[in-house]
C-alpha positions, 0 to 999 in steps of 0.5 A: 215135156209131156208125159206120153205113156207110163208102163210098169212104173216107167214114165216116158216124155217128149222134150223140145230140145232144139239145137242140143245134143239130143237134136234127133227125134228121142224120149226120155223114160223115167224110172224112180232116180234113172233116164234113158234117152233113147231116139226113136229108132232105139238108140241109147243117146244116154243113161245106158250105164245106170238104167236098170237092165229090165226096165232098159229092155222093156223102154226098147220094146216099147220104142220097137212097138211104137216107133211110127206113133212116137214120130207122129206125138213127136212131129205134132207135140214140136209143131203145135203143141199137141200131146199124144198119149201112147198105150203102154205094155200091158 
């Protein structure tokens, strides 16, 4: 699972996670003891009830931002194995 990005004590990953439940293009963000699935077209697939509200709002700016390079690390991190770092809010 590489890391990807990290904004505001928020880590975002890339999972390879192929015949899950998760089976759609998505990224985890990590904040402290919290995760957020979201796919990369904004939906919460989990961790909507725990996450805090603030870092919430700012992972689903950051995936609206990006949406075109998260595809682009996605395709390349499950077909080859490459990590493609993504600029994080500043």
């Amino acid at each position: 699972m590489p890391l990807i990005s990290s904004f505001y004590g928020i880590l975002i990953y890339l999972y390879s996670e192929i015949k899950t439940k998760h089976n759609i293009p998505h990224l985890h963000a990590i904040y402290y003891e919290y995760e957020l699935v979201v796919s990369f077209d904004g939906e919460i697939l989990a961790g909507l009830d725990s996450f805090p509200t603030k870092q919430r709002k700012l992972v689903e700016a950051w995936v609206a931002i990006h949406s075109d390079e998260l595809m682009a690390s996605w395709i390349a991190w499950n077909k080859d194995g490459e990590k493609i770092k993504i600029k994080g809010l500043d």
